[in-house]
ROFIMAR-107057 format. One record per residue (C-alpha): residue in three letters; x, y, z. Coordinates in steps of 0.1 Angstrom, whole numbers, padded with zeros to 4 digits, always signed. Example, Ala and Ser with C-alpha at 12.3 -4.5 7.8 and 13.67 -1.06 7.14 Angstrom:
ALA+0123-0045+0078;SER+0137-0011+0071;
# end
This chain:
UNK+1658-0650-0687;UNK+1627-0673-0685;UNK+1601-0643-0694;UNK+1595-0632-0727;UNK+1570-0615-0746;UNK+1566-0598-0779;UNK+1560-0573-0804;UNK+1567-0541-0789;UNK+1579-0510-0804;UNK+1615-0505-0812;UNK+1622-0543-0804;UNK+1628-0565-0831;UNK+1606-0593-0835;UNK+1622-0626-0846;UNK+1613-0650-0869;UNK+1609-0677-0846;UNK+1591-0655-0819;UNK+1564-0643-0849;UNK+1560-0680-0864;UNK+1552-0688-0830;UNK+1524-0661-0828;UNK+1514-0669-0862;UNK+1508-0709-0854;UNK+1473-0694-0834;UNK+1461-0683-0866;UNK+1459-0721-0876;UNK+1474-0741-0906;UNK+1467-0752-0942;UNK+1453-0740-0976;UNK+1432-0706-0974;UNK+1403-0713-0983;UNK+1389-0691-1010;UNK+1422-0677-1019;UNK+1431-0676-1057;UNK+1423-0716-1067;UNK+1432-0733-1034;UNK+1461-0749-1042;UNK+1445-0773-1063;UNK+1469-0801-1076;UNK+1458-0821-1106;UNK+1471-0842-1136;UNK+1460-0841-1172;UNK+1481-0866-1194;UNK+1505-0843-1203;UNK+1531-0870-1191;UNK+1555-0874-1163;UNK+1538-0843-1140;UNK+1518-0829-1122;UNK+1498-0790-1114;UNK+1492-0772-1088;UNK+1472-0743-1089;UNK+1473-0705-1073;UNK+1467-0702-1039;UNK+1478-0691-1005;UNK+1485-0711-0972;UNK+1498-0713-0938;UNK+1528-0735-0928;UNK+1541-0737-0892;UNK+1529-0698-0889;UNK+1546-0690-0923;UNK+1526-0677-0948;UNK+1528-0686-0985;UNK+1517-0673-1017;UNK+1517-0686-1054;UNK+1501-0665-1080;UNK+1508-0687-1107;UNK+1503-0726-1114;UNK+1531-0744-1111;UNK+1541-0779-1131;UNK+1557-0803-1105;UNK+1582-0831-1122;UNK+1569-0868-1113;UNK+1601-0892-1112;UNK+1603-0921-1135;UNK+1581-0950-1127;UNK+1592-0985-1113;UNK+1592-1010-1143;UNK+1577-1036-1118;UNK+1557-1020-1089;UNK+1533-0989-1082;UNK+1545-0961-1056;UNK+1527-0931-1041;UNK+1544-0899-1042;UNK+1531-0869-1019;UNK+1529-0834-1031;UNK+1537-0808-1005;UNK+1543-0773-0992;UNK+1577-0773-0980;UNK+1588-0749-0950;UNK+1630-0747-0949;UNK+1636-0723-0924;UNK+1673-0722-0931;UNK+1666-0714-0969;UNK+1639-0686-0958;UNK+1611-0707-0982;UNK+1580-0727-0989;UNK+1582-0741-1020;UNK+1557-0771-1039;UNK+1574-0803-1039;UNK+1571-0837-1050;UNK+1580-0866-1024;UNK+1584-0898-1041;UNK+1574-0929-1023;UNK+1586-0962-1023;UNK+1574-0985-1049;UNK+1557-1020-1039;UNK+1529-1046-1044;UNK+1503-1026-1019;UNK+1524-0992-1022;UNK+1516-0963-0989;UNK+1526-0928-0992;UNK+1559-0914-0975;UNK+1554-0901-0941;UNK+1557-0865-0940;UNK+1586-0842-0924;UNK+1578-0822-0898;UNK+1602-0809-0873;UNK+1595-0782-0848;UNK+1626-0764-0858;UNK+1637-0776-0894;UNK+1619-0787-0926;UNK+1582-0789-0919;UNK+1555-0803-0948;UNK+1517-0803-0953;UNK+1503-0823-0975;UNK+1484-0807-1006;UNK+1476-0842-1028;UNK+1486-0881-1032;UNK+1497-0893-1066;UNK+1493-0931-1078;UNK+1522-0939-1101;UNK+1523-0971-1116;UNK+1539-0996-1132;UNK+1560-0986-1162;UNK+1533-0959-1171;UNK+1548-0928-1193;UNK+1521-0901-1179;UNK+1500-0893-1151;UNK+1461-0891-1155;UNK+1437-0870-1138;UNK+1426-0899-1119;UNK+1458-0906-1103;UNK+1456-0879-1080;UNK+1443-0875-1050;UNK+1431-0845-1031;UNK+1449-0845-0994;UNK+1443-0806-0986;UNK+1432-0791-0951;UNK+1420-0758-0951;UNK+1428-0731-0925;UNK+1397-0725-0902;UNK+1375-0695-0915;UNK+1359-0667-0893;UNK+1326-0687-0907;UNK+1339-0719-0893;UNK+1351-0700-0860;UNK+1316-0682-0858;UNK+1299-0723-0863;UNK+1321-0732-0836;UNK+1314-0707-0807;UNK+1275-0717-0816;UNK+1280-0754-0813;UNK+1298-0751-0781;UNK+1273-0723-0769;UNK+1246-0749-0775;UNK+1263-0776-0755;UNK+1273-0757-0726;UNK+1232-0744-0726;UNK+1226-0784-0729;UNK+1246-0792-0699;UNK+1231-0767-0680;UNK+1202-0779-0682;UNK+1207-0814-0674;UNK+1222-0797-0643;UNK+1196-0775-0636;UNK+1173-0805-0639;UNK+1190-0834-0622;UNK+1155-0859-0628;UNK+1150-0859-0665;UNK+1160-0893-0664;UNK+1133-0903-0637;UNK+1101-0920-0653;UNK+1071-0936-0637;UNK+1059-0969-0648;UNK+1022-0983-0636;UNK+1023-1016-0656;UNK+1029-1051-0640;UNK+1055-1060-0666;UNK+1085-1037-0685;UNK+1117-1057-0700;UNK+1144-1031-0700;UNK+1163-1018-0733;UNK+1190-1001-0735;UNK+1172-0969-0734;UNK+1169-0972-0697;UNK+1207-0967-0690;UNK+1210-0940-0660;UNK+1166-0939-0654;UNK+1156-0940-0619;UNK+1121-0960-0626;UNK+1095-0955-0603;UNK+1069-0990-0607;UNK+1034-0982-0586;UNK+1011-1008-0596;UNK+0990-1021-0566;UNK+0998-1056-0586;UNK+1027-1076-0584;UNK+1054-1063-0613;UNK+1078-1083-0628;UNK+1112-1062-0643;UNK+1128-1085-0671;UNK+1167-1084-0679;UNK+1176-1105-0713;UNK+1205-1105-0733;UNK+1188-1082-0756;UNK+1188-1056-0725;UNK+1226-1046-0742;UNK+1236-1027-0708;UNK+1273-1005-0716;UNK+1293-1021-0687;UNK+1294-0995-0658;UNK+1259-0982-0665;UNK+1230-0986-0639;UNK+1194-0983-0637;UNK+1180-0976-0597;UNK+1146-0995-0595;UNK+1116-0985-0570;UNK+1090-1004-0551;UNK+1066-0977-0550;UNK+1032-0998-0557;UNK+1018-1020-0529;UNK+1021-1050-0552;UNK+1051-1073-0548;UNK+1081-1056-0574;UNK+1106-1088-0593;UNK+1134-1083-0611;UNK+1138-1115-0633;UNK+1169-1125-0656;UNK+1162-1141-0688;UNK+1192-1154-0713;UNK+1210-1131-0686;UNK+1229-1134-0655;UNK+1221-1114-0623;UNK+1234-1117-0592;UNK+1220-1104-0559;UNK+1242-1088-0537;UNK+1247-1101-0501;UNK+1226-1129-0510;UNK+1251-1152-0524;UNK+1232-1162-0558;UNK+1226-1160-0592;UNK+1193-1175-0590;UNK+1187-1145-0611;UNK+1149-1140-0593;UNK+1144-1112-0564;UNK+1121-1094-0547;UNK+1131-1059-0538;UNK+1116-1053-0506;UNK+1087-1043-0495;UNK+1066-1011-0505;UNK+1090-0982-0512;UNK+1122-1003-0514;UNK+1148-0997-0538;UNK+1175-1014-0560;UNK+1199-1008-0579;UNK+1210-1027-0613;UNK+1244-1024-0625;UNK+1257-1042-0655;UNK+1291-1055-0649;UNK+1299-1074-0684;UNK+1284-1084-0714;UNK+1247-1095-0702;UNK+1256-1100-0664;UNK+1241-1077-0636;UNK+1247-1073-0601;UNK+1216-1058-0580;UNK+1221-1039-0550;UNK+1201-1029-0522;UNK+1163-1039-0504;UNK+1165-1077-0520;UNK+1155-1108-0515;UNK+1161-1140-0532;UNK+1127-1158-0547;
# end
């Protein structure tokens, strides 16, 4: 049967199927709950704590009213190791327990990767613990905080705003396709990078020289559409740049776009070089 669906009355629910369910919820420490799941050292020797709290673990949920000591192994006499303290899901066992995963000990020492199989033993990560060389205890600074914290209905409520706000941006922008078009009555404008995506609109009865330097720093793919709105003759120079004129077969790097009410288009193809399409002519 490839449908399924679940809980209904009078049909059991199964672990699996309710895990499953329970994964939406999200995963990690509750925040607020008890201490958090706090893990810490204090010199007391070869172990670490880990304080109350509650979490969620591949849609299991797990509660420790207590804190717990967790046993460090022995350190290397030669090398530090990292050792991971987890939450532990064994599905087969029926438990989330704390645990201590010891690393492997080395010159430049990396934590163990963690387990976590879809239908087996599945960890999260609550701290890191440095263990070095030969050392008899563990000290508070050792430890390492690794926790992430389920999402609250705070977070959730933070969320829904942000993406509220960005769909009202985009709107916008769609609702007004020319907030990007800019008019321009000088005889002389170097672009910056701030013209990305502009249509400028030059109309100064002078002639108007548009500079493109390597300090323009164009992304590759972006564009700026240029137009010859002014009666004066409109250039589009290169300086410590390379532009090319399409259909003109040159990188004089110098053109005239037309005459009055002309357009071009510049398009950065790589790092400070340009191709400019449209009404040109080479000077």
């Amino acid at each position: 049967m490839a449908q399924t669906s679940w809980p209904f009355e009078n049909i059991d629910t199964s672990e699996t199927q309710f895990s499953q369910w329970a994964r939406n919820i999200g995963e990690g420490v509750k925040t607020s709950a008890l201490n958090e799941l706090e893990v810490f050292a204090d010199s007391s020797g070869m172990q670490v704590k880990a304080k109350s709290g509650q979490a969620m673990v591949r849609g299991h949920y797990y509660n420790n009213s207590a804190q717990e000591s967790l046993v460090i192994t022995a350190a290397d006499p030669t090398n530090d190791r990292i050792d991971n303290v987890v939450l532990e899901l064994d599905p087969s066992a029926n438990t989330i327990t704390l645990k201590v995963v010891a690393g492997t000990p080395a010159g430049s020492p990396t934590a163990p990767s963690l387990t976590q199989t879809d239908s087996g033993i599945y960890q999260i990560k609550l701290a890191e613990v440095l263990v070095g060389a030969a050392v008899t205890t563990i000290a508070a600074d050792k430890v390492t905080d690794s926790r992430s914290f389920m999402a609250t209905a705070a977070d959730l409520a933070a969320d829904v705003a942000t993406n509220t706000s960005d769909i009202a941006t985009i709107e916008a922008s769609l609702a007004n396709p020319l907030a990007t078009f800019v008019t321009d009555a000088t005889t002389a404008r170097t672009l910056t990078s701030s013209d990305m995506g502009k249509t400028i609109r030059f109309t100064s009865g002078s002639a108007t020289v548009v500079t493109v330097d390597g300090s323009t720093d164009f992304t590759v793919g972006a564009r700026v559409d240029i137009i010859a709105d002014g009666a004066g003759e409109l250039t589009v120079a290169a300086s410590t740049a390379t532009v090319a004129g399409a259909e003109t077969s040159t990188t004089s790097g110098s053109f005239t776009i037309g005459a009055q009410y002309s357009a071009a288009t510049l398009l950065c193809v790589a790092t400070d070089e340009y191709r400019l399409i449209g009404n040109i002519g080479v000077v």
